[in-house]
N, C-alpha and C positions, 0 to 999 in steps of 0.2 A: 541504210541500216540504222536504226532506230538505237540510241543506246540504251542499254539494261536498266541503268538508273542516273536520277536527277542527277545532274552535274550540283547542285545546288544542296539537295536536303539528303539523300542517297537511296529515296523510297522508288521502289520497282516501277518502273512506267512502261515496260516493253512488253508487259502482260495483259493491256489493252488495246494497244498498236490494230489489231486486225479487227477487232470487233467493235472499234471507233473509226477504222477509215469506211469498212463496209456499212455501219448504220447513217455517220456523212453521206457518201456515197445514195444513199437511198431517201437523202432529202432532209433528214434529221435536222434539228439545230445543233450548229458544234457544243456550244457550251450545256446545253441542255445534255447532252449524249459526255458528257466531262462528267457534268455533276452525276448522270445517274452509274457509272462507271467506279466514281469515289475520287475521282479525281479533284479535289480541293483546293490543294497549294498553288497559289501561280508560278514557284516557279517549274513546281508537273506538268502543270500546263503550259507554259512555257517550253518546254522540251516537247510535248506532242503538236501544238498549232507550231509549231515552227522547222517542223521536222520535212524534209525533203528531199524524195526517195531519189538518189541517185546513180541506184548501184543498175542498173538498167542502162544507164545512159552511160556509166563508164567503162563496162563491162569490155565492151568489144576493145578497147585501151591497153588491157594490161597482157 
């Protein structure tokens, strides 16, 4: 689960999550697909390239 906003600046980042893992996904470059997104700030970006979906994996856990 992606969180809503930067830990860092508190600008929305989870309102790109699917439409930056699908255009990755199809070969994209990461950061090109940032920039064209709006995403600017590293530490935005920092919250999306570092983000790592685990709720799949822990699911069957709880």
């Amino acid at each position: 689960m992606l969180p809503v906003r930067c830990f860092s600046c508190g600008k929305v980042v989870s309102n790109v999550w699917e439409e930056y893992k699908q255009r990755v996904a199809e070969g994209e470059d990461a950061a090109a697909v940032l920039d064209d997104l709006g995403v600017v700030r590293y530490c935005c970006r920092r919250m999306i390239l570092s983000h790592v979906e685990l709720v799949d994996t822990l699911a069957p856990y709880q």
